[in-house]
Structures are given as C-alpha cells and as structure tokens.
N, C-alpha and C positions, 0 to 999 in steps of 0.2 A: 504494500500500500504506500502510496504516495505522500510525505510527508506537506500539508495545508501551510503556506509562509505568509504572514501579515506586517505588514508595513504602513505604516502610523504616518498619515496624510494632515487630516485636518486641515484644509485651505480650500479655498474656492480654486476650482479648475475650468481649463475651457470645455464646452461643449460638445467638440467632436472627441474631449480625452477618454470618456466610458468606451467609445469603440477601436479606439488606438489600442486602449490593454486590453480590450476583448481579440482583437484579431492578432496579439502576444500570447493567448493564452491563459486572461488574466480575468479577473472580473473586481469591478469596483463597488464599493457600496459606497450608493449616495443619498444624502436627503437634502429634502428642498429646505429654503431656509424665507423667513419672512425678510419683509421690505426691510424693516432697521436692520435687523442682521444682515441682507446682504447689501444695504450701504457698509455697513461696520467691515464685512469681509472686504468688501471691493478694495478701502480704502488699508487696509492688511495687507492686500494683494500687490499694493503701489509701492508700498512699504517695501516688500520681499522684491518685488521687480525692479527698484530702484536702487537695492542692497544689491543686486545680481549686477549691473549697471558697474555699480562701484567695485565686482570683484571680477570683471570681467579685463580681459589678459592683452586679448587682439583687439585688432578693427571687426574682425567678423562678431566674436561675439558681442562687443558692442554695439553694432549695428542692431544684429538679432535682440539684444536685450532691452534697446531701446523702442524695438517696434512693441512690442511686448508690455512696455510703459504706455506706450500710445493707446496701444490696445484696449490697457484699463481705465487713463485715463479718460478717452471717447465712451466707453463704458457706463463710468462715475458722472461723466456730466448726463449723457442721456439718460440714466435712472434717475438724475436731480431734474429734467427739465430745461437743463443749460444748453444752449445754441453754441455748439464750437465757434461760430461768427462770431460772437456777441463775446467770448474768449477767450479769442484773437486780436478783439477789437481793443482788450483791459490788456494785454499784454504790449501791443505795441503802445498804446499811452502810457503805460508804466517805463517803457524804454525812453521815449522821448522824456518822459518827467524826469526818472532816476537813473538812466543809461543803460546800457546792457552790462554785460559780463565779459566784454572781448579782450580789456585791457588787461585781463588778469590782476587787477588791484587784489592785497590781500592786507585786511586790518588786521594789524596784531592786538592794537588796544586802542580806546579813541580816551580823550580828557578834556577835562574842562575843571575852569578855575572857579568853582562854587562853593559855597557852602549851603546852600539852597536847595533842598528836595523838591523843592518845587521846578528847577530848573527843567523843561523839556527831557535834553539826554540824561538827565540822572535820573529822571521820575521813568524813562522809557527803561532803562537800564535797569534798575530794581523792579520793574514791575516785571521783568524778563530775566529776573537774575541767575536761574540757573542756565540760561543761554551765556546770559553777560555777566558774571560775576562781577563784583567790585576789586579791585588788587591792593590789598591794604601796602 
C-alpha cells in the first residue's frame, strides 16, 4: 500500500492550481472562503508575492514574480471595486507631486531642530514609530 503524503498549504491559490496537481497525480482540498477572508487572503497573497519578488535571483524570475504581483494586485482592486484607471491615475499624480523612485535616493535618517511634538515630521514620525524610530 501506498504511503498518503500531506503538505501544509494554507494560502489562496490560482484557479487553474486544483487541476495542475490533479493531472500530477495529486489532489487538493479546498474551501471557499467568505468576502472578508478572501480580501484578508488576497492581501496575504501580495505579501508572499512581493516577498518572492525580493528573493528572487534573475531577471526571469523577477519578471515571473512580478506578473504574479500584478496578478493579485488587479485581483484586490476588482474585488474592492477599484478601476485600475482611476489607479493609474493616483499613481502618476503621486509621481508628479513626490517623484518616482529612479534616482535611487536612500534616507538613512531625516532631522529637525525641534523641541515641539507638534512639529509635522516629528508628530509623522512617532505616530509611525516603529517604521521611524527616534535615534536617541
């Protein structure tokens, strides 16, 4: 008799994956998951594809990993209702407003002469502190 092997999933997968491992040999068990849960997955799934992104080696898997990103991300807006257009539209005004990413700037720390919590970057800065800590 054939020894039965299970391997511990949990993630949202694509569509056509139930018959990819069935014509392996394999079979999947799946259940459906409600609307909040599969916002909560999707946005799990951006997570894990964007962590794939960051550990990926080549140009090819980059490529592949970032369609992959696309994938959930076009996913995640059309289950919100969001117009890829509508965006595209918030991302190019956000370029014009605060510029892209091409210049490779990298902050190491920003400062300011205050003593004032009230200040803009320091109230921005504590309210985000475990992003931006303070550097005593």
């Amino acid at each position: 008799m054939m020894k039965v092997r299970r391997f511990k999933m949990e993630t949202l997968v694509r569509d056509k994956f139930p018959g990819r491992i069935e014509k392996l040999g394999g079979r999947v068990h799946l259940r459906k998951i409600g609307s909040s849960n599969y916002i909560h997955s999707l946005k799990l799934k951006l997570k894990e594809e964007v962590e794939e992104v960051y550990k990926a080696s080549t140009l090819e898997e980059v490529k592949e990993e970032l369609g992959d990103v696309l994938e959930v991300l076009y996913t995640l807006a059309k289950t919100q209702g969001l117009e890829l257009a509508h965006i595209e539209q918030i991302r190019l005004q956000k370029r014009n407003e605060r510029g892209g990413f091409r210049k490779g700037n990298f902050a190491e720390f920003v400062e300011v002469e205050s003593d004032d919590d009230k200040h803009p970057i320091v109230q921005y800065c504590k309210q985000n502190k475990e992003k931006y800590p303070e550097i005593l």
